[in-house]
C-alpha positions in Angstrom: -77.1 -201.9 59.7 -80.8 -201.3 58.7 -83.4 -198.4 58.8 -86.4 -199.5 59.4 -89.4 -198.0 57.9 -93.5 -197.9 57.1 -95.0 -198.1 54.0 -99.4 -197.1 54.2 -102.0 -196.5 52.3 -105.5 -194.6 53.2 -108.1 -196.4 51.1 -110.9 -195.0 49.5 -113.0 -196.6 52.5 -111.0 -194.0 54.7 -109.2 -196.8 56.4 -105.6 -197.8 56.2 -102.9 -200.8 55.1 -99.3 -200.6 55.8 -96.3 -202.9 55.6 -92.8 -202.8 57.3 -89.7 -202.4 55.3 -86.4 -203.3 57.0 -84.0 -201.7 54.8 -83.0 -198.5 53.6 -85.7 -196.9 55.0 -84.4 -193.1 55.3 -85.5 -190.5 52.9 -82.8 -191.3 50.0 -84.1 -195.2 50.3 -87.4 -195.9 50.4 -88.6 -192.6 50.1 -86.7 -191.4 46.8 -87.9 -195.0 45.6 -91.2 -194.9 46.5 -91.3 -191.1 44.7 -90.0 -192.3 41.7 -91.2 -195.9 41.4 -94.5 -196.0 42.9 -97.2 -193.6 42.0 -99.6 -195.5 40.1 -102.1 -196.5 42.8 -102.6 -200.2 41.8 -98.5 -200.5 42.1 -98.5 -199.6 45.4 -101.3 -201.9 46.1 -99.3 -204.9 44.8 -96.7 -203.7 46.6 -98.3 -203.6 50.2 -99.9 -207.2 48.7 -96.5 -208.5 49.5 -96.5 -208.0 52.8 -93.3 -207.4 55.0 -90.5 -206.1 52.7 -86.9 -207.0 52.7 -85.7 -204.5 50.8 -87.8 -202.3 48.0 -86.6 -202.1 45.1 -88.0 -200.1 41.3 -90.2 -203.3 40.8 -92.9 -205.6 42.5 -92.7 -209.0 40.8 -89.3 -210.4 39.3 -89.0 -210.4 35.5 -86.7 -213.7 35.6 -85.2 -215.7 38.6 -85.9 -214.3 41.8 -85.4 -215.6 45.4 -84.5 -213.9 48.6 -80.8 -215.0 48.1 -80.0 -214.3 44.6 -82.5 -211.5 44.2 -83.2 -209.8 40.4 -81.6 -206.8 40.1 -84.4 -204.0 40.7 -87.2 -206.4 42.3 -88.4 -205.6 45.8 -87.5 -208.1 48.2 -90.0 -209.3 50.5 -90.3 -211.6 53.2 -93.1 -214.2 52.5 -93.1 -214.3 48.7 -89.0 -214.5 48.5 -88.1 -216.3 52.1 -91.6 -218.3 53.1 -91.5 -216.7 56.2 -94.6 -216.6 57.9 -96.6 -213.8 59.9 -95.2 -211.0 57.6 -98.6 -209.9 57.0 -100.2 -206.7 55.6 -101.7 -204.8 59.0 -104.6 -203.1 58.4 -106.8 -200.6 60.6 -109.2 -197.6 61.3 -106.5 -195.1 61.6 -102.9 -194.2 60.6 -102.1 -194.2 64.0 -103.4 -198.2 64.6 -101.6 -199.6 61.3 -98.3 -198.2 62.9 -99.1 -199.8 66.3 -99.1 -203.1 64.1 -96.1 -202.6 62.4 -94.2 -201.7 65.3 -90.8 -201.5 64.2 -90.1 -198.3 62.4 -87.7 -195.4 62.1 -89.5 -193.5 59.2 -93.1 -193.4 58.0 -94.5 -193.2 54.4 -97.9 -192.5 53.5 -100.0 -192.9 50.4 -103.0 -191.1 50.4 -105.0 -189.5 47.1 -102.9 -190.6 44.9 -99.4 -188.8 46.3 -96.8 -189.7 49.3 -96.4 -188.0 52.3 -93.5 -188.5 54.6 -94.9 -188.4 58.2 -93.1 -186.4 60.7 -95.1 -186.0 63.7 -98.2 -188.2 64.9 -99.1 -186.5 67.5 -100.2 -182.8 65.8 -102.7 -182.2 63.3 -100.3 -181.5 60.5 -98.0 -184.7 60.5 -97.1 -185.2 57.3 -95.5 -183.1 54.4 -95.4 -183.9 51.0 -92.6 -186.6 50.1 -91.1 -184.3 47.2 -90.7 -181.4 49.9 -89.1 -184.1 52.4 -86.8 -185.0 49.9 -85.8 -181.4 49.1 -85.1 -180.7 52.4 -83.1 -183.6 52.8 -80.7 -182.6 50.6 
């Protein structure tokens, strides 16, 4: 079973790039990874580079022999770079809101914005997102 989720970044244009992740996507997943692993802006930015994600992992590129069958142990899995699958792209748009539309498929939503992650909870209010940290917390 997988848990789909989002993975965005606002740029420093004001306008945002996501990618879909299609496992593990729940708070404990990609969202204790993503707090942990990815907080250097240019990371994250490789990491959207890739595209649709299989699975994410601590690390971007593979350190050895990499492939989306016999994956490296803590490399992120995507679906173009690691499969050759085609029209995994990175979606891009104006808003949060139009990125999401792109994606499509998603259960949870995680935002990179100023250099920290939110974990967005509700779209339709003003304040729809909390910081990642606190969503973790709570989780718990």
């Amino acid at each position: 079973m997988s848990t789909h989720s989002a993975i965005v970044e606002k740029l420093p244009d004001g306008k945002y790039r996501g990618i879909y992740c299609h496992f593990d996507g729940y708070l404990e997943g990609v969202g204790k990874t993503l707090s942990v692993h990815y907080l250097d802006p240019k990371k994250v930015s490789e990491l959207i580079d890739l595209g649709a994600l299989s699975s994410l992992k601590e690390r971007v590129s593979p350190l050895g022999e990499h492939s989306y069958e016999k994956p490296e142990k803590g490399t992120t899995v995507a679906f173009y770079r690691d499969r050759v699958e085609e029209g995994y792209v990175v979606n891009t748009g104006d808003s949060l809101e139009q990125v999401l539309e792109n994606i499509g498929c998603y259960e949870h939503v995680y935002l990179f914005e100023n250099g920290k992650w939110y974990y967005v909870v509700e779209l339709s209010t003003r304040n729809y997102k909390i910081p990642l940290e606190e969503a973790l917390t709570k989780e718990k």
